[in-house]
C-alpha positions as a Markdown table, in Angstrom:
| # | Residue | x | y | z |
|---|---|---|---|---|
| 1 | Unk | -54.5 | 37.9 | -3.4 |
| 2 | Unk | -58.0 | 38.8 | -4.6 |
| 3 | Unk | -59.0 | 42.4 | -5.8 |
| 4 | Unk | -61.4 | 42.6 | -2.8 |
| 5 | Unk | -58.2 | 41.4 | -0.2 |
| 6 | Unk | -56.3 | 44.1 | -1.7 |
| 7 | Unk | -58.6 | 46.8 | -1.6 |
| 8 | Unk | -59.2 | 46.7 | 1.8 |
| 9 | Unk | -55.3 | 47.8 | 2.2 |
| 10 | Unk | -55.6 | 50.0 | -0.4 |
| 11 | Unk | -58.5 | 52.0 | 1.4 |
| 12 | Unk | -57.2 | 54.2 | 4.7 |
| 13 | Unk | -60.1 | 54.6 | 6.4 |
| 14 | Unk | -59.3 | 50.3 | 6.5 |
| 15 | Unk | -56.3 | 50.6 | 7.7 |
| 16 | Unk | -57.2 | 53.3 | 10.1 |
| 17 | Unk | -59.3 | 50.8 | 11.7 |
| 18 | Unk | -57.1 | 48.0 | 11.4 |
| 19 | Unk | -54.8 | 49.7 | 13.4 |
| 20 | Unk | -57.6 | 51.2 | 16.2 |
| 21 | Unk | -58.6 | 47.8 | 16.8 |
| 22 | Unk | -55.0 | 46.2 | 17.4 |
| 23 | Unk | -53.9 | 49.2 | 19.5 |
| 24 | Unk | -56.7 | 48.7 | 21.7 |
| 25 | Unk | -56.0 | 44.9 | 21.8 |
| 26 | Unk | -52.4 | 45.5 | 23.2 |
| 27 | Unk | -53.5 | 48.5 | 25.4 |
| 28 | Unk | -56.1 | 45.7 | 27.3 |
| 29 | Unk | -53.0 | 43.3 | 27.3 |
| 30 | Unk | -51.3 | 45.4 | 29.3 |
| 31 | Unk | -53.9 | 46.9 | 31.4 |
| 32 | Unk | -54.5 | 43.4 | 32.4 |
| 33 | Unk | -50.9 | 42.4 | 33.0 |
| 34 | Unk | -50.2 | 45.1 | 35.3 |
| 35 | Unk | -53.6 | 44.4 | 37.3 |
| 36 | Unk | -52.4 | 41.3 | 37.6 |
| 37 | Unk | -49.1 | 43.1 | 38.8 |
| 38 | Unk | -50.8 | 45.3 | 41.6 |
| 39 | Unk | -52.8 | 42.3 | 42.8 |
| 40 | Unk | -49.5 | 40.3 | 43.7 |
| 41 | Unk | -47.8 | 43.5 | 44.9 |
| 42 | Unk | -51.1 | 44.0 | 47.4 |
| 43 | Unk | -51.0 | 40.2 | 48.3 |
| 44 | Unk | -46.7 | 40.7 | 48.8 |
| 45 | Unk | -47.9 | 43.9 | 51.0 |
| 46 | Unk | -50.0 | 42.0 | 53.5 |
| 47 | Unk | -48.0 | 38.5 | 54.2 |
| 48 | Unk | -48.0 | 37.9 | 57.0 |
| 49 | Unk | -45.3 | 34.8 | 58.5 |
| 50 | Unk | -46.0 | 32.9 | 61.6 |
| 51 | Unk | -43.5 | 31.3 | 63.8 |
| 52 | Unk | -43.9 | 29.0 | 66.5 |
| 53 | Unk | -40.8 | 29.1 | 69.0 |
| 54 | Unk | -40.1 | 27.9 | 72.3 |
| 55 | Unk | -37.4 | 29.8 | 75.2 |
| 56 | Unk | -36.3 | 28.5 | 78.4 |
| 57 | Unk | -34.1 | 30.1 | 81.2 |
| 58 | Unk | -33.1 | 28.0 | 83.7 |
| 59 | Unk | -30.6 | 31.2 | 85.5 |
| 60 | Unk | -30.8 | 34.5 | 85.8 |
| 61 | Unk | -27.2 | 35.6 | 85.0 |
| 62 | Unk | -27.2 | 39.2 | 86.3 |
| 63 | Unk | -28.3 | 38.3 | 89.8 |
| 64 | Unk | -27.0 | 34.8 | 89.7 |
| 65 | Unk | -30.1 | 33.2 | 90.8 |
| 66 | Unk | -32.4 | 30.2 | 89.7 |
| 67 | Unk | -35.4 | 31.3 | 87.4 |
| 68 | Unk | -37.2 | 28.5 | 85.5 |
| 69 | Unk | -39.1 | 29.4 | 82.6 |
| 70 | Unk | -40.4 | 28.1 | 79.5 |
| 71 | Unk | -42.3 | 29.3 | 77.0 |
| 72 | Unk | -43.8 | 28.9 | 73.8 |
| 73 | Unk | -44.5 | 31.7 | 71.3 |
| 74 | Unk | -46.3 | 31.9 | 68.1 |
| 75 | Unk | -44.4 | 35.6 | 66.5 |
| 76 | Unk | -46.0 | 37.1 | 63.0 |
| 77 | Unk | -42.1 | 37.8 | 61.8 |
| 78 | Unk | -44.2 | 38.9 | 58.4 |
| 79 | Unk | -45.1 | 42.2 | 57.0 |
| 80 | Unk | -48.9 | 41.8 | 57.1 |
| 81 | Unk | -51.3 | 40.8 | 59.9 |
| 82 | Unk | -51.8 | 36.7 | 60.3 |
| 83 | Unk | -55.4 | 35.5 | 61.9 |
| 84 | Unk | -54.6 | 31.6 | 63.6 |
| 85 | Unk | -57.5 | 29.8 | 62.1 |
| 86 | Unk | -56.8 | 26.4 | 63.7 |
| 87 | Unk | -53.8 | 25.3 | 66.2 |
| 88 | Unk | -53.3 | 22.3 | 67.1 |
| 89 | Unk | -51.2 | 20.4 | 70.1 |
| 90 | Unk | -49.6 | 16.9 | 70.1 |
| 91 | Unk | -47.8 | 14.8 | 72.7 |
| 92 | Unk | -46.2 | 11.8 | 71.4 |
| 93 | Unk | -48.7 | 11.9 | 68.1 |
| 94 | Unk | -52.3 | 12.2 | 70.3 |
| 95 | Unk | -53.8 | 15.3 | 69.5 |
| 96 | Unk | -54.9 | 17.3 | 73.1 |
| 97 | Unk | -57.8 | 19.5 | 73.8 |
| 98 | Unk | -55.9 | 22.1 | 76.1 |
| 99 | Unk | -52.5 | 23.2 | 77.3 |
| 100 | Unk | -53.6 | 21.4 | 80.6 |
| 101 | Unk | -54.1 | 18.0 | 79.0 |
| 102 | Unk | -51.1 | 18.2 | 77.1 |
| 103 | Unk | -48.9 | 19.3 | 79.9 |
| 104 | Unk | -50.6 | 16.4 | 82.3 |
| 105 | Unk | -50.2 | 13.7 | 78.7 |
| 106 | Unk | -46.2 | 15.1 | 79.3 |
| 107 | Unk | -46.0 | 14.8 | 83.0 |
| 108 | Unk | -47.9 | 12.3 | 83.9 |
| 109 | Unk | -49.2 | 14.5 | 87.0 |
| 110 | Unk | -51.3 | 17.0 | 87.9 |
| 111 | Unk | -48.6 | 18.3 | 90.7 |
| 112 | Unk | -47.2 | 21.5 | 90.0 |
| 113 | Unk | -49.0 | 22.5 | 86.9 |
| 114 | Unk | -48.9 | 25.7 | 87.6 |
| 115 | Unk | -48.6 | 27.9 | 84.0 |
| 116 | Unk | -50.2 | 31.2 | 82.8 |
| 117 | Unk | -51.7 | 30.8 | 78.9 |
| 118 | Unk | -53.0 | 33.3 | 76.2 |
| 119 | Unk | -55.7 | 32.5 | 73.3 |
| 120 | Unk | -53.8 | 31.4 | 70.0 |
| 121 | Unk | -56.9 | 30.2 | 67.8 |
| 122 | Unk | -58.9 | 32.9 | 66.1 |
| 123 | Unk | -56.7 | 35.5 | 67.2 |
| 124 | Unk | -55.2 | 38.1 | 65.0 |
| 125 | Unk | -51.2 | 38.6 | 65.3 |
| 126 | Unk | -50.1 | 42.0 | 64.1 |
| 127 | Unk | -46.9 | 42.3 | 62.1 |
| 128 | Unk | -44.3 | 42.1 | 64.6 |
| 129 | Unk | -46.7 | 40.8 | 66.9 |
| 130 | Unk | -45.4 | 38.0 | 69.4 |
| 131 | Unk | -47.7 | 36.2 | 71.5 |
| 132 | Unk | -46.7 | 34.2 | 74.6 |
| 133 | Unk | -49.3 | 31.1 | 74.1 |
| 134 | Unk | -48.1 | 28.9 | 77.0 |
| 135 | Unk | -45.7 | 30.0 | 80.2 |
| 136 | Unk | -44.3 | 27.4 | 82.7 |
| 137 | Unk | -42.4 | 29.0 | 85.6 |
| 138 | Unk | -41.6 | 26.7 | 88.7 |
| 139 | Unk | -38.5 | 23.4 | 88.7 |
| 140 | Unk | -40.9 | 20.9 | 89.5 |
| 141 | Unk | -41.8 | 19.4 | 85.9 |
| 142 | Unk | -39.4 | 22.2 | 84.1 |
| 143 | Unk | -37.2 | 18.6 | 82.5 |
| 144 | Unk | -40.2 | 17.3 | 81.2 |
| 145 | Unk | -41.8 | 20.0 | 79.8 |
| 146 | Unk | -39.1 | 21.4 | 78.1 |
| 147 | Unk | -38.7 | 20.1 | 74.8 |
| 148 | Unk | -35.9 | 18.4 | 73.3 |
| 149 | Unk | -36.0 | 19.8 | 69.7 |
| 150 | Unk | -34.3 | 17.1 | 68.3 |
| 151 | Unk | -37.2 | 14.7 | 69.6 |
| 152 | Unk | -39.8 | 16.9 | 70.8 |
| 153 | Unk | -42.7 | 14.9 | 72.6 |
| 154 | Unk | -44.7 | 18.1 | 72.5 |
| 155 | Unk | -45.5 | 19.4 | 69.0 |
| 156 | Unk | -47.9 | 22.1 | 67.7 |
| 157 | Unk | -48.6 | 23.9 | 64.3 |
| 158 | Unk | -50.9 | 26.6 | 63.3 |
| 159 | Unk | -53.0 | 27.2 | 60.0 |
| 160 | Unk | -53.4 | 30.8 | 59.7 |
| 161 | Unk | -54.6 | 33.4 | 56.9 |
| 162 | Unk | -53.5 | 37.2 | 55.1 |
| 163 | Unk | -56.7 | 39.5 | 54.8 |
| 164 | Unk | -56.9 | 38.2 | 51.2 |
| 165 | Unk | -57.7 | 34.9 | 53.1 |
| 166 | Unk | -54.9 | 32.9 | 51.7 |
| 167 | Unk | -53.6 | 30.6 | 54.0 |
| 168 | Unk | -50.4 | 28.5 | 55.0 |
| 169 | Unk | -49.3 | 26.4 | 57.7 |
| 170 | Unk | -47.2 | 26.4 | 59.9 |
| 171 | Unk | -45.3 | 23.9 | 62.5 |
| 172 | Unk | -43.4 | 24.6 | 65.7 |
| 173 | Unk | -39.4 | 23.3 | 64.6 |
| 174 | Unk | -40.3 | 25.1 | 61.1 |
| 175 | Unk | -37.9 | 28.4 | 61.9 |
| 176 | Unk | -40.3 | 30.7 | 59.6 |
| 177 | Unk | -40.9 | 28.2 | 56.6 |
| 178 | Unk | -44.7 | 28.5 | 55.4 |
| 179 | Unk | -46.6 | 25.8 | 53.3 |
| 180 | Unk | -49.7 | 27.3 | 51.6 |
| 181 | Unk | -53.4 | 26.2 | 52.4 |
| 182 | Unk | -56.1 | 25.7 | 50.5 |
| 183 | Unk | -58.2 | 26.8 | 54.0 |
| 184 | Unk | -57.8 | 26.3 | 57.4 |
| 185 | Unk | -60.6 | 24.3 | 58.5 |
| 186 | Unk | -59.9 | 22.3 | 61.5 |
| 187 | Unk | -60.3 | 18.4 | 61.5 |
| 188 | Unk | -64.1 | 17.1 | 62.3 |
| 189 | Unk | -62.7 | 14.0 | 63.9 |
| 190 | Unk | -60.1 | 15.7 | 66.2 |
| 191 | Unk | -61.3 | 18.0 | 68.8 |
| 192 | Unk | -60.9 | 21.4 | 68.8 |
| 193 | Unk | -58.0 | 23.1 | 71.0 |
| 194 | Unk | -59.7 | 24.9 | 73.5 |
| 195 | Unk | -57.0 | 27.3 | 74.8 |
């Protein structure tokens, strides 16, 4: 070592200095690794986990009487709100437009197509929140409507987003699993689903 090396360790005011400048090196360390911290606990705070589910009941049990209903539901079982950026329905593999078309693509009719329907895409599902997208009530088409999960010939999956717009997507038969998104922009060749 040179006499100048070791008289920079021999001076204090040096070493004083040194030391200033690695404290403050590890004190921005680990400002920065616990911002990093906070920022996944925020993004853990806010996730929000869509569902897509369907229910039937073909009898009422307590009054022992016929009731035919199905339904399909799209339910945020997350802890954060979820915005449905894009939805989409197939039968048998073709994409469809509305719940009409894909209901008249499954029964081959327009007779008795009788079914009440709430907005999926662009709407915001609140934590807990459990929307009744498509309702079929009546025993005319109820066999063919009604989905055999095993082979479903009606299929649908949303792309939806946290308020730190992060997204994942979702599939009907998924029970709660999530793949993330880059975005959820909607397919330019396919048309958009209307209902």
């Amino acid at each position: 070592m040179s006499d100048q090396q070791a008289s920079v360790f021999r001076n204090p005011e040096m070493l004083v200095g040194l030391s200033a400048v690695l404290i403050g090196l590890a004190a921005l360390g680990v400002s920065l690794f616990e911002a990093n911290l906070m920022r996944q606990e925020q993004r853990a705070a806010v996730l929000p986990i869509v569902e897509l589910s369907q229910s039937s009941d073909l009898a009422d049990t307590q009054t022992n009487t016929a009731v035919y209903k199905f339904s399909l539901h799209a339910a945020n079982v997350g802890i954060g709100p979820a915005t449905v950026r894009d939805f989409v329905v197939l039968v048998d593999g073709v994409h469809q437009p509305t719940w009409q078309a894909a209901m008249r693509a499954i029964t081959e009719t327009d007779e008795g197509l009788d079914y009440v329907q709430s907005w999926i895409n662009g709407r915001t599902i609140p934590p807990g929140g459990n929307v009744a997208m498509f309702e079929y009530t009546g025993p005319i088409n109820l066999a063919k409507i009604a989905t055999n999960p095993k082979q479903p010939r009606l299929r649908f999956a949303a792309c939806f987003c946290s308020v730190f717009a992060e997204c994942w997507r979702t599939e009907f038969g998924a029970a709660g699993a999530i793949e993330a998104a880059d975005d959820c922009v909607a397919n330019p060749d396919v048309e958009l689903f209307q209902e």
